[in-house]
C-alpha positions in Angstrom: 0.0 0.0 0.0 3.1 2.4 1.0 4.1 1.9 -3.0 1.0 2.1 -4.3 0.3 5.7 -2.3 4.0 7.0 -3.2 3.4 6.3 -7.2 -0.1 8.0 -7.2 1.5 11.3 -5.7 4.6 10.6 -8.0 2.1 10.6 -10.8 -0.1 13.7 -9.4 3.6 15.5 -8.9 5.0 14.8 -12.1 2.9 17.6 -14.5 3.8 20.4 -12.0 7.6 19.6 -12.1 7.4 19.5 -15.8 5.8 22.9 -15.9 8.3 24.0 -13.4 11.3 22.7 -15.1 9.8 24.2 -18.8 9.7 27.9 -16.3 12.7 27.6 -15.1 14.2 26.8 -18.4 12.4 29.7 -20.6 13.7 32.0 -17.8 17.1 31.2 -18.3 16.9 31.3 -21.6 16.1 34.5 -21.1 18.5 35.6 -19.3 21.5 34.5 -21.3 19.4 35.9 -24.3 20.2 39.2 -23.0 23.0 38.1 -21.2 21.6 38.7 -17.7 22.8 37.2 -14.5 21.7 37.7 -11.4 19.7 36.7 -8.3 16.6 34.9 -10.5 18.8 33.4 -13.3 21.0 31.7 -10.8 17.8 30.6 -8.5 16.2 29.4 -12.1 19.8 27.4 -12.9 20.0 25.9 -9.1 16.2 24.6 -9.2 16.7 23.2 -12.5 20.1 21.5 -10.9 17.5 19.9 -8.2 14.7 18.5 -10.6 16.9 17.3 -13.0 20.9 17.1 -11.9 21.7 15.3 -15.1 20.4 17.9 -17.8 21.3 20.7 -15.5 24.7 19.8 -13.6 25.4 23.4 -12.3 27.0 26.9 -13.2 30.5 26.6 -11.5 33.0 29.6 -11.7 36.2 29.2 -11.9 39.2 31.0 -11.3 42.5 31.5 -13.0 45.3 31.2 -11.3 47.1 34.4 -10.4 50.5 34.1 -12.5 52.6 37.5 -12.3 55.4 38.6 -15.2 56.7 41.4 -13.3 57.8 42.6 -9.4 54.4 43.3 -7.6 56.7 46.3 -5.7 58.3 48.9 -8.1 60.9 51.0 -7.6 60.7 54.9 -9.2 63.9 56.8 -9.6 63.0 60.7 -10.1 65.2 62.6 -12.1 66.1 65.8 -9.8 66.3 69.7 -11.8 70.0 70.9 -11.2 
């Protein structure tokens, strides 16, 4: 009975979370349309990333590495007036 009870609200649950995942998706869509990021499209991206982790892994950042070519310190010689 506990298996029959979890499919029927599996069933009932399943056109919402389609129409939540189609949302979700349009609305990021629309943000990288107009390449827009903030607060909404990365909710939109991290509900997507819950109802389906395999079509939606994540947005990860990452960082270079910070490689310098020259001294971070400089030294300035001034040329004095005579």
């Amino acid at each position: 009975q506990k298996e029959i009870y979890t499919m029927t609200l599996q069933d009932k649950a399943f056109p919402q979370i389609e129409k939540a995942v189609a949302a979700y998706s349009q609305a990021l869509s629309k943000g990288f349309e107009l390449s827009l990021y903030n607060d909404n499209t990365a909710f939109a991206a991290r509900r997507l990333g819950e109802l389906r982790p395999k079509e939606f892994p994540g947005l990860f950042e990452t960082i270079p590495e910070v490689r310098r070519s020259s001294p971070s310190v400089f030294n300035a010689s001034f040329e004095t007036q005579p």
